[in-house]
KEKE-3310 file (N, C-alpha, C; in steps of 0.2 Angstrom, whole numbers, plus 5000, padded with zeros to 4 digits):
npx = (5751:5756:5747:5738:5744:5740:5739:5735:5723:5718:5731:5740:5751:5757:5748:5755:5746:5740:5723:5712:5695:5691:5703:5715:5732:5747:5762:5772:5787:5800:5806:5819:5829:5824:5830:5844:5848:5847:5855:5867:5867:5869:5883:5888:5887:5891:5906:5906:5907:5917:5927:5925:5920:5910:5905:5900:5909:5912:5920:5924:5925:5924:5938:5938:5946:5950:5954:5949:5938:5921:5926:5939:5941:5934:5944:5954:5950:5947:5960:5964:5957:5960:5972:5972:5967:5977:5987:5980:5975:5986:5991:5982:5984:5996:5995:5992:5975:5968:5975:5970:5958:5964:5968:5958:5953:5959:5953:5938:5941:5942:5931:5921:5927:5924:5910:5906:5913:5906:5893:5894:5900:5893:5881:5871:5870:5870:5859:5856:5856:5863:5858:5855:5847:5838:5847:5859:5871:5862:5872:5871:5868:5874:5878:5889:5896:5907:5912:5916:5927:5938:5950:5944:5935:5939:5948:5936:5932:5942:5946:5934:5922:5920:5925:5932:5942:5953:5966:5964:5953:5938:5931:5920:5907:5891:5887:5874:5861:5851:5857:5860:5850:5835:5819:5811:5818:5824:5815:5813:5826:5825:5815:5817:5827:5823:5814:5823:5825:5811:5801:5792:5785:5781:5781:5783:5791:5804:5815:5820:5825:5834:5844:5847:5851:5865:5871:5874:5874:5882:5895:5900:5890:5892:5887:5877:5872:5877:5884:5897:5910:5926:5922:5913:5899:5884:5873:5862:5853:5848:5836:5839:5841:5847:5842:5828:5815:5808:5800:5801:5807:5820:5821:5824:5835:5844:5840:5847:5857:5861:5874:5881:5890:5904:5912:5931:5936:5948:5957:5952:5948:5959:5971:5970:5957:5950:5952:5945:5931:5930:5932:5921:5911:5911:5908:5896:5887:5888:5898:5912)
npy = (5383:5392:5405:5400:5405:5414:5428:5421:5431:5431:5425:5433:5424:5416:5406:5389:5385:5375:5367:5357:5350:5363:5367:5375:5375:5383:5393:5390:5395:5384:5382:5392:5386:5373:5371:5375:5363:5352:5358:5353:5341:5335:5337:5333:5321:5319:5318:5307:5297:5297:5299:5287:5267:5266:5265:5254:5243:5230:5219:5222:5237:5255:5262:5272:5287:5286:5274:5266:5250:5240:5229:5225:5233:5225:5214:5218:5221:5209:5205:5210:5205:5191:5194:5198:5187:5177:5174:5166:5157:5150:5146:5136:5127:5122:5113:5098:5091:5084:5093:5103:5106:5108:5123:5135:5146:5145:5134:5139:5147:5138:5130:5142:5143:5132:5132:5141:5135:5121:5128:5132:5120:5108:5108:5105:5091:5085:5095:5113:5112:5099:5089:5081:5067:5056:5041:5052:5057:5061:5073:5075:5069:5053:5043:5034:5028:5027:5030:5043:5053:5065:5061:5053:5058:5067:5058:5054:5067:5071:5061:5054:5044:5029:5034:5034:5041:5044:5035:5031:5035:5030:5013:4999:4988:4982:4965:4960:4951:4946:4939:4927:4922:4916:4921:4921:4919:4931:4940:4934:4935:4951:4953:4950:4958:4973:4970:4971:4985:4988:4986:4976:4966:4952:4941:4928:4924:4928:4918:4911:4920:4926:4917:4916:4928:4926:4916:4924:4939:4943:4945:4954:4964:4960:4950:4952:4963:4974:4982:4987:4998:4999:4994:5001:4997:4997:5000:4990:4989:5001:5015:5021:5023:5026:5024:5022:5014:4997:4982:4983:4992:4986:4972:4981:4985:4975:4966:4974:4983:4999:5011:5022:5038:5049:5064:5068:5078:5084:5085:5094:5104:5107:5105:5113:5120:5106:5102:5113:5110:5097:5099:5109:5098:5091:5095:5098:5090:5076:5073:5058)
npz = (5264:5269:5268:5275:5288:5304:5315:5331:5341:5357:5362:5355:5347:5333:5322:5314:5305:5304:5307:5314:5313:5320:5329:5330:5328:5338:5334:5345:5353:5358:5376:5380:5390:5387:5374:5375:5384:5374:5365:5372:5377:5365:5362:5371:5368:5356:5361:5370:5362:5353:5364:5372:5370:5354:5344:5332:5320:5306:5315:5326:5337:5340:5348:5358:5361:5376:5378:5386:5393:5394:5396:5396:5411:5418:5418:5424:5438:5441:5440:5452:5463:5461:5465:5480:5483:5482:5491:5501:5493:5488:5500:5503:5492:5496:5507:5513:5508:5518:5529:5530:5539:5552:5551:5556:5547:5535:5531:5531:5521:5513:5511:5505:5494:5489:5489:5477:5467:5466:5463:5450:5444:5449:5452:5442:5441:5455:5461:5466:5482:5484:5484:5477:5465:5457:5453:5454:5470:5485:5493:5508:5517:5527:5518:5510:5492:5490:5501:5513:5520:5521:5514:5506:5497:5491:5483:5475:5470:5462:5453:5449:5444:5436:5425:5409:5405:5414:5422:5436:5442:5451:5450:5447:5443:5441:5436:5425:5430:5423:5413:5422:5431:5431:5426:5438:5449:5449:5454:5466:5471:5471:5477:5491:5493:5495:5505:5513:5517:5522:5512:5511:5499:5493:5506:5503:5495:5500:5506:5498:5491:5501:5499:5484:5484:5496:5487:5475:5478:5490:5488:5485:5492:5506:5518:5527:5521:5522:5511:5502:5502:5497:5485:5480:5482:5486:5503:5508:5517:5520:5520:5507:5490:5472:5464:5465:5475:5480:5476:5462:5457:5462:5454:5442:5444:5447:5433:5424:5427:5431:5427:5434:5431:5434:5432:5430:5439:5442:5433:5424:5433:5441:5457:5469:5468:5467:5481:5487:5483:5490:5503:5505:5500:5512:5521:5522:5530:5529:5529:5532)
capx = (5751:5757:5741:5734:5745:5738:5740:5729:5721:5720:5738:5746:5754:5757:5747:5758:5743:5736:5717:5708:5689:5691:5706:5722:5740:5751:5771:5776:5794:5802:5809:5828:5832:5825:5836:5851:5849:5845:5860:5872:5867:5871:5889:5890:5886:5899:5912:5906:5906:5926:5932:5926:5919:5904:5902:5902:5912:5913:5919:5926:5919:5931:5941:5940:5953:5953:5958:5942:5933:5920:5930:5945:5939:5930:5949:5956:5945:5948:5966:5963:5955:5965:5978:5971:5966:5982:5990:5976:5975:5992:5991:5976:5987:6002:5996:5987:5969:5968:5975:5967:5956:5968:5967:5950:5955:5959:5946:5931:5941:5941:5922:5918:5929:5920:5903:5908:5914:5900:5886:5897:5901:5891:5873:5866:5870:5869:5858:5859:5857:5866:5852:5854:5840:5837:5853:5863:5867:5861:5878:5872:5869:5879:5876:5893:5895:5914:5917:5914:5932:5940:5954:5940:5929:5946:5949:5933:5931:5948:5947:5928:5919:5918:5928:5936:5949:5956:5968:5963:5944:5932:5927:5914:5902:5887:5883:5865:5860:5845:5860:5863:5847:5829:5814:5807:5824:5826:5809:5814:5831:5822:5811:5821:5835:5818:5813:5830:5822:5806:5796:5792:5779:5780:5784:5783:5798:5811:5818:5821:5830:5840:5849:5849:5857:5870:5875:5874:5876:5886:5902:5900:5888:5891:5883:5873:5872:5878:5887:5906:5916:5930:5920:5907:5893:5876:5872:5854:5849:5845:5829:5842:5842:5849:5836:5820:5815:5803:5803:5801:5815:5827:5821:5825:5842:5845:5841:5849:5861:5863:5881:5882:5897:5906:5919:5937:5937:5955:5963:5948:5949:5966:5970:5966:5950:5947:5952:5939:5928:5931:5931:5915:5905:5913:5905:5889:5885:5887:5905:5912)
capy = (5383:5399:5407:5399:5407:5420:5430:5421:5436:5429:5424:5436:5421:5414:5397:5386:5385:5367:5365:5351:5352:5371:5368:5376:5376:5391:5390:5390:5390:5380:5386:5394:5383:5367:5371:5375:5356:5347:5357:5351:5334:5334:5339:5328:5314:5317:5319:5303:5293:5299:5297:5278:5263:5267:5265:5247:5241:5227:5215:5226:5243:5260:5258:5277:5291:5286:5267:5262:5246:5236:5220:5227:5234:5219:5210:5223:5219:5200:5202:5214:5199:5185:5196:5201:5180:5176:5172:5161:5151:5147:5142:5129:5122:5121:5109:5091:5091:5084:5095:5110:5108:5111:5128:5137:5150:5141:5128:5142:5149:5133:5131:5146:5144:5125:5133:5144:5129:5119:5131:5132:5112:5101:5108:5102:5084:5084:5100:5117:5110:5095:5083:5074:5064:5049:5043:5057:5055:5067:5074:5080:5064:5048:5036:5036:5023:5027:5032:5050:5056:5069:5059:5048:5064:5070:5054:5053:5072:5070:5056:5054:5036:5023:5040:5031:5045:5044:5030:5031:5033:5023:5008:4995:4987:4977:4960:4961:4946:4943:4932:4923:4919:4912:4928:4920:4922:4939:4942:4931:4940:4957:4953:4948:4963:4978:4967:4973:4991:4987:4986:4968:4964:4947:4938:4921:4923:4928:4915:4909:4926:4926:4909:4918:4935:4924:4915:4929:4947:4944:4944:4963:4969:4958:4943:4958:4968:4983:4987:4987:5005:4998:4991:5005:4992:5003:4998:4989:4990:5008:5018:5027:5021:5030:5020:5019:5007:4993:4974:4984:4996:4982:4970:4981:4985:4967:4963:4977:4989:5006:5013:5031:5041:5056:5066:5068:5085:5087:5089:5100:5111:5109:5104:5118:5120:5100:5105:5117:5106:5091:5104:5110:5092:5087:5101:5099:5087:5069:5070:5054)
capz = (5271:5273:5267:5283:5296:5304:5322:5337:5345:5364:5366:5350:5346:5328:5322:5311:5299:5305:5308:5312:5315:5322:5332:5326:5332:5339:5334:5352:5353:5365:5380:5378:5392:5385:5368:5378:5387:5371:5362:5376:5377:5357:5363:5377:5364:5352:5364:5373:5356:5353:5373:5375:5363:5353:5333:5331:5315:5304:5318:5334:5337:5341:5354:5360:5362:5382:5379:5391:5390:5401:5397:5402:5420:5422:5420:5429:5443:5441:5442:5459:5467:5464:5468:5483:5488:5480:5497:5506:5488:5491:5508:5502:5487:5498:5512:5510:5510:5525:5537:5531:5545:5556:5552:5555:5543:5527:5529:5529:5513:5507:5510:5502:5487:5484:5487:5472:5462:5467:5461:5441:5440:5450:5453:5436:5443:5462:5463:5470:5488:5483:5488:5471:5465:5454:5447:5456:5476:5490:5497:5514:5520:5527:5516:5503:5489:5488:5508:5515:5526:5518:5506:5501:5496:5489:5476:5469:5467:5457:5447:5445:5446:5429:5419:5407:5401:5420:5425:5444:5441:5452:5445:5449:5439:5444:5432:5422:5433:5419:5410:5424:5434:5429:5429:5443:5454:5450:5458:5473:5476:5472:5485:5497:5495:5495:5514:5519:5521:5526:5509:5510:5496:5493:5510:5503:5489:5503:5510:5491:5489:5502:5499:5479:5490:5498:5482:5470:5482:5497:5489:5483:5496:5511:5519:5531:5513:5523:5506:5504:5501:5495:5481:5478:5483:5490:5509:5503:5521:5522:5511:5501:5482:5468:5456:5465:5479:5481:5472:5454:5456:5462:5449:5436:5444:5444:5428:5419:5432:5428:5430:5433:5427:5435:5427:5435:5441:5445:5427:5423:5439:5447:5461:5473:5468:5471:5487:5489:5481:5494:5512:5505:5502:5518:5528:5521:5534:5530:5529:5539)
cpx = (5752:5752:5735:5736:5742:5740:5733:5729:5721:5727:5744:5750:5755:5754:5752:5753:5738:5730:5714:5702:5689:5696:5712:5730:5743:5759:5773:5783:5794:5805:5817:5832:5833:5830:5843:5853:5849:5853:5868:5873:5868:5879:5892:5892:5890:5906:5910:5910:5915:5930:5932:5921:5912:5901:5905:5904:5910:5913:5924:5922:5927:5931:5942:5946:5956:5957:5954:5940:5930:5924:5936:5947:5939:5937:5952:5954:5947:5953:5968:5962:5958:5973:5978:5970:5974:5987:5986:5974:5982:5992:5986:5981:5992:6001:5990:5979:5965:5969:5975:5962:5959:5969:5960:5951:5954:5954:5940:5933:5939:5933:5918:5918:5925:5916:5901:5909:5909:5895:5889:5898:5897:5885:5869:5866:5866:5862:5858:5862:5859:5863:5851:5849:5842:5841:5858:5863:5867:5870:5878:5869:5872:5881:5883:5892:5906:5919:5917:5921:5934:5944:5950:5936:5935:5948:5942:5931:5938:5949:5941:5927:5917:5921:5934:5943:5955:5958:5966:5957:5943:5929:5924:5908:5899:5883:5876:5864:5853:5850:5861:5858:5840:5824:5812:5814:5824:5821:5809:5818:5830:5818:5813:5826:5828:5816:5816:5829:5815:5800:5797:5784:5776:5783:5785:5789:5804:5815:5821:5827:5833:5843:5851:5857:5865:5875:5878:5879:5881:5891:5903:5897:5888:5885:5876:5870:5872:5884:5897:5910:5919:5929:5914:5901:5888:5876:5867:5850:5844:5838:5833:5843:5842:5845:5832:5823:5807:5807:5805:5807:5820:5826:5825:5832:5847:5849:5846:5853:5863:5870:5880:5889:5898:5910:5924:5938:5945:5959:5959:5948:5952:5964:5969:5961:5946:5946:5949:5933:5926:5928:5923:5907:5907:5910:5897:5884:5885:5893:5908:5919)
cpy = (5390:5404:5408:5401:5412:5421:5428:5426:5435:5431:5429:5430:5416:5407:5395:5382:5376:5367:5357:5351:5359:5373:5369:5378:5379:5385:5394:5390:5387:5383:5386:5388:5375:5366:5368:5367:5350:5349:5355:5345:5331:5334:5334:5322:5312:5316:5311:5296:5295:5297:5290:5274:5264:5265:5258:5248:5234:5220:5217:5233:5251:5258:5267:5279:5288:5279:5264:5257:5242:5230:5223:5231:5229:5214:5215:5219:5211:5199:5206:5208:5192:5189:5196:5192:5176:5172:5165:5154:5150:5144:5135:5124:5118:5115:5104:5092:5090:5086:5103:5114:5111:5121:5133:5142:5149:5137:5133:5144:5144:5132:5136:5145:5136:5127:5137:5137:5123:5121:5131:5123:5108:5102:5105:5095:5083:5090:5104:5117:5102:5089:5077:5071:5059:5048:5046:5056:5061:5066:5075:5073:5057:5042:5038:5028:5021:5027:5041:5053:5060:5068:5055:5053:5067:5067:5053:5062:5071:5068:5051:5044:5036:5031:5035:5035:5045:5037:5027:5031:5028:5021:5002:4993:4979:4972:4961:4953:4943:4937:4929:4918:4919:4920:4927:4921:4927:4943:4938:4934:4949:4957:4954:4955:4973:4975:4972:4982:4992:4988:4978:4968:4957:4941:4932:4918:4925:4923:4911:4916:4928:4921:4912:4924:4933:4922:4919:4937:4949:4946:4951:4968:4967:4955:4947:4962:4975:4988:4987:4993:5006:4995:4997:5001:4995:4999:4997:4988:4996:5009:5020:5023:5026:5030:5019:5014:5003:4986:4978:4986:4992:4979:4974:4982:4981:4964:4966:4983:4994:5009:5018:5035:5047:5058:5066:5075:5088:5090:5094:5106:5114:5109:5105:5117:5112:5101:5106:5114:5101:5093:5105:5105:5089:5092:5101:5093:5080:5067:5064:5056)
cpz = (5274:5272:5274:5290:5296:5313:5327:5341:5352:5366:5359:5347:5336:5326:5314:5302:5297:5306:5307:5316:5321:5328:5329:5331:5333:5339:5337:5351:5359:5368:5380:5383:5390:5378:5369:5379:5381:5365:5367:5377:5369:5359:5365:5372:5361:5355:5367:5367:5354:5359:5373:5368:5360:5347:5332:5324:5313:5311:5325:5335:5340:5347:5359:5364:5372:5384:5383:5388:5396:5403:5400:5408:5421:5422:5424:5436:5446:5445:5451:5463:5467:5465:5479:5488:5486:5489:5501:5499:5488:5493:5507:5498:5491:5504:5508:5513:5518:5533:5534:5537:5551:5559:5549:5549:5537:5528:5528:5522:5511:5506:5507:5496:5484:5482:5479:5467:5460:5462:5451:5438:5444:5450:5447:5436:5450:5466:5467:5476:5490:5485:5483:5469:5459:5449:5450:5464:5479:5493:5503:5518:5523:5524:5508:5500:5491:5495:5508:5519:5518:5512:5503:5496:5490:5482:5473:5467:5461:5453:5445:5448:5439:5426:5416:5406:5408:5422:5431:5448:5447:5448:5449:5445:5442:5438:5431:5423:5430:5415:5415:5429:5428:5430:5435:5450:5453:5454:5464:5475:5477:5477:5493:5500:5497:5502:5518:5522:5521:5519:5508:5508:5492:5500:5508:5498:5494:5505:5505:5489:5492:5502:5492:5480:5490:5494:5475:5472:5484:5495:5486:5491:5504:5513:5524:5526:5515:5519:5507:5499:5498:5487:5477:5477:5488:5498:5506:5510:5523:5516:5507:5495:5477:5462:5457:5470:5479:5476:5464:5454:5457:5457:5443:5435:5442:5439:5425:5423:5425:5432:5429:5434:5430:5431:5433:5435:5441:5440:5422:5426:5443:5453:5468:5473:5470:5477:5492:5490:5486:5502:5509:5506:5508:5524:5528:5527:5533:5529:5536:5543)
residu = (UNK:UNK:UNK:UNK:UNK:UNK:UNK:UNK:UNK:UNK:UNK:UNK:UNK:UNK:UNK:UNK:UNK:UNK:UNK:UNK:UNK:UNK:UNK:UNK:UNK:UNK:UNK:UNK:UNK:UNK:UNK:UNK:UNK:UNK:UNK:UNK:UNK:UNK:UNK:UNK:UNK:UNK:UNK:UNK:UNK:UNK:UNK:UNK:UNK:UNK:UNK:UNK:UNK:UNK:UNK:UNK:UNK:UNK:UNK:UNK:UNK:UNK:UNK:UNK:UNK:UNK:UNK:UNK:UNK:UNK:UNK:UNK:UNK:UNK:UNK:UNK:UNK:UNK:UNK:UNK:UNK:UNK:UNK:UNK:UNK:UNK:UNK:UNK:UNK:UNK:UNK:UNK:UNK:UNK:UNK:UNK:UNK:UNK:UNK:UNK:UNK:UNK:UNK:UNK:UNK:UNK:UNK:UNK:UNK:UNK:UNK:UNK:UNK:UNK:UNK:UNK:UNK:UNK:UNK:UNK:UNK:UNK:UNK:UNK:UNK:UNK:UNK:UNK:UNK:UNK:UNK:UNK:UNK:UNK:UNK:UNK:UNK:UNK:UNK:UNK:UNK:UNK:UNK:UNK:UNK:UNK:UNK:UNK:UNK:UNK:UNK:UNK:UNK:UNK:UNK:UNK:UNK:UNK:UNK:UNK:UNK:UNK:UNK:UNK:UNK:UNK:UNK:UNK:UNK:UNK:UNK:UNK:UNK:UNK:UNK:UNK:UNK:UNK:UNK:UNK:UNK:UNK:UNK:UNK:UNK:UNK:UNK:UNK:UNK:UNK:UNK:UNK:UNK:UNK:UNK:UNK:UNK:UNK:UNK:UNK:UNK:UNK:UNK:UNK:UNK:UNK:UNK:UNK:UNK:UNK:UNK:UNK:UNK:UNK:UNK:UNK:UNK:UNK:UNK:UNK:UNK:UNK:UNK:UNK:UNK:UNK:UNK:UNK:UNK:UNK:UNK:UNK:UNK:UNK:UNK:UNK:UNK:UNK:UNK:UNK:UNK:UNK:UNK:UNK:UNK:UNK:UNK:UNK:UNK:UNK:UNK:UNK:UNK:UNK:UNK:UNK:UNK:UNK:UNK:UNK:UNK:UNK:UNK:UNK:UNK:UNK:UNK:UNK:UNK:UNK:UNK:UNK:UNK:UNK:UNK:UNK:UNK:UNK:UNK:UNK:UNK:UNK:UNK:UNK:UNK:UNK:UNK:UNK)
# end
């Protein structure tokens, strides 16, 4: 190769001895300044790599001469902020749920701090905008199974619905009225109970399913069937269904109810954050 350098005439410059089809390369240096930038950020690097954490190990990594870490900002940080809310979580823990309203102050912390709780444990159930859907109920409207005032919102956020590991749980459970009526009844009092919000597709099996209603229904959901609170029994006058509406959806409900399970929040999330938890679905608009 060295045979092949030689002095390019134009620019005096030295080629490196490379040709490829009649083009050949001049050994340019590099500019002093680009050197300079390239041997400083070599420095930089080293020194970076000793001051803070860099050369991963086996199973941790150096811990640099400065003692820095992002985990340990990011507690730092943490402990800044509940430091700094430390006061107004207090003042929530310290009064009863119910009369946190009383002061506008706490009640928006408290709303803030559910919205936060909210978006980590319930959206994968109720979602995001808590509207719920099949199985799951919308929260922003009137319609509760359990009761909507504040300490109502308060014991089922705490101690859940059918959670068997919680003594204090809501519990309710609706008979699989396939063992106890005939097919053709369960399609008469399905009929009958789908009327009550205005999907009426058999008129001529009603009057059969409510005398079935009265003998079977009433004494969970009322003789009106405007649902009973205190029982966790649906209002089946309205459109809202957790399982589908029309004769099919109730029939199936009928034959074969489906219970749905929440957890008990309170020994998971302390009782504060129930709190928060309770003020926030209560603001959301269908609180009673």
């Amino acid at each position: 190769m060295a045979e092949k350098k030689r002095i390019d005439e134009p620019t005096g410059t030295e080629t490196v001895g490379h040709e490829w089809d009649g083009i050949e390369e001049l050994n340019t240096p590099l500019p002093r300044w680009w050197l300079w930038a390239l041997y400083a950020t070599i420095i930089w690097g080293i020194g970076y790599t000793i001051a803070y954490p860099a050369w991963p190990l086996i199973s941790s990594a150096t811990a640099g001469v400065l003692g820095w870490s992002s985990h340990g900002e990011l507690e730092k940080e943490l402990t800044d902020e509940q430091g700094r809310r430390a006061p107004i979580i207090n003042a929530i823990a310290a009064r009863p749920v119910e009369q946190l309203k009383s002061d506008s102050r706490l009640w928006q912390a408290a709303i803030e701090g559910g919205r936060a709780a909210f978006k980590v444990n319930c959206v994968q159930c109720h979602g995001s905008g808590a509207a719920g859907s099949k199985g799951y109920p919308n929260l922003n409207d009137d319609d509760w199974l359990w009761g909507g005032n504040i300490d109502q919102i308060y014991q089922t956020i705490a101690h859940g619905a059918r959670f068997a590991a919680d003594g204090e749980t809501r519990v309710s459970e609706m008979p699989a009225f396939a063992e106890m009526l005939e097919a053709d009844q369960v399609g008469q009092v399905s009929a009958y109970v789908a009327s009550l919000s205005g999907a009426t597709e058999h008129p001529d099996l009603l009057e059969a399913g409510k005398q079935l209603f009265a003998d079977n229904c009433a004494s969970c959901h009322g003789e009106a069937a405007k649902g009973n609170q205190e029982l966790g029994a649906p209002d089946l006058t309205d459109a809202i269904s957790l399982y589908g509406s029309g004769e099919a959806a109730v029939a199936a409900q009928v034959r074969a109810p489906r219970h749905g399970v929440m957890p008990a929040w309170g020994a998971r999330l302390g009782d504060t954050t129930v709190k928060e938890l309770t003020v926030f679905v209560h603001s959301l608009g269908g609180g009673e």
